[in-house]
N, C-alpha and C positions, 0 to 999 in steps of 0.2 A: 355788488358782487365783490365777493375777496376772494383770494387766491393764497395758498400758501405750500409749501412742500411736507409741512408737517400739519397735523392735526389741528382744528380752531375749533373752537366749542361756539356751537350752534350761536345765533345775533339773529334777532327778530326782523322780520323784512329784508334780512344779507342770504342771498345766497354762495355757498364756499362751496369752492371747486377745492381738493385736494391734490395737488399734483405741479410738476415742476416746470415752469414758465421757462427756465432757459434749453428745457427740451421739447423739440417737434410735437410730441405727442400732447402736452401739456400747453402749447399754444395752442394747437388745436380744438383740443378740447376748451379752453377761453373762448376763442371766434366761433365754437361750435354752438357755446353758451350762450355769446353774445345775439348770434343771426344779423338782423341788419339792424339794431339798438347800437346810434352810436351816444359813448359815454360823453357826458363835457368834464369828465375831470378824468383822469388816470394819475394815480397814486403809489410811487413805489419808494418802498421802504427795505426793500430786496441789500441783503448781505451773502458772501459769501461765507463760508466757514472758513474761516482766518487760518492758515500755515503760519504765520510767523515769517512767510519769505515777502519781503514788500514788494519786489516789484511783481512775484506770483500773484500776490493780492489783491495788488493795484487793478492788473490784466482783467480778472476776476471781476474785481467789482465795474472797473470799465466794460465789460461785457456785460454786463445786466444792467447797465445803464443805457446803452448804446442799442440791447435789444427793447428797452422800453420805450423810448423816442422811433425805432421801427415799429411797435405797437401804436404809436400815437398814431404815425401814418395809417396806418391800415384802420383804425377807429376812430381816432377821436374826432368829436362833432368840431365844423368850422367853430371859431370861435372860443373853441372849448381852453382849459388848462390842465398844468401837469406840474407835477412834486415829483423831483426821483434824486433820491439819495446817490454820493457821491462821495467819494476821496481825493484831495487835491494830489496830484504827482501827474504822471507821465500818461499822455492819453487828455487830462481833464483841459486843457484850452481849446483842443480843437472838437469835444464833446459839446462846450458852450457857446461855441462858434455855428456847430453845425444847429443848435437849437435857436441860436438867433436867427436861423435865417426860417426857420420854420413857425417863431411866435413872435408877437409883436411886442412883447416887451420879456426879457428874461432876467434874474437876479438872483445872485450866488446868495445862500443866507447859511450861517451858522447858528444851530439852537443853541441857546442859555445852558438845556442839557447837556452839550454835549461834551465832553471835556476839553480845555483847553490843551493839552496834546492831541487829541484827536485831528486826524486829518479829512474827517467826515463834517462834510457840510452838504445842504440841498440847493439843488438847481430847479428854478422856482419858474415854471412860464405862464404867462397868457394870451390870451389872444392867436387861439392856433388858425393856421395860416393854410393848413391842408398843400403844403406846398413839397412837395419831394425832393430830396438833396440826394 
């Protein structure tokens, strides 16, 4: 299953919801999609549309990080794991704090891609723990 706010051109065996994950109606319609299929992996690659203001940005992307570890709660399978894109600043220790206590093993990683200015890097878990913080 993929998700996106904008338009994906159809993927054989992917089902695409169109619609926006950090709104109500768009979670819904995900768990609505899901039923009781819990995934083992949740994968987010979720950006905000950049202002130019950092710490506006920051907030932003911390909230779509922050709602997709509340996604993992509500689905993902014991044991399961998770990728969710991230920006190092204000918000991100206690973002990887709260995900340790939720996987059994977690790890910041920076892709080769991604530019060394960048302050995007993924927080990489496994072993989810189904445990509620």
């Amino acid at each position: 299953m993929a998700l996106d706010r904008l338009s994906i051109d159809p993927i054989a065996g992917v089902e695409i919801l169109n619609c926006d994950f950090s709104e109500p109606d768009g979670l819904s319609q995900l768990l609505t999609t899901l039923g009781q299929d819990s995934p083992t992996l949740v994968l987010s690659d979720m950006a905000p549309n950049l202002s130019g203001v950092k710490s506006a940005d920051q907030a932003s992307v911390m909230l779509l990080a922050e709602l997709t570890l509340d996604l993992c709660d509500q689905v993902l399978a014991v044991g399961g794991r998770s990728v969710i894109k991230l920006f190092q600043g204000e918000g991100f220790d206690a973002l990887v704090a709260s995900a340790r206590q939720r996987f059994e093993w977690v790890a910041v990683r920076k892709p080769d891609a991604s530019r060394d200015a960048s302050a995007e890097v993924y927080l990489v878990g496994r072993g989810w723990r189904n445990v509620r913080v």
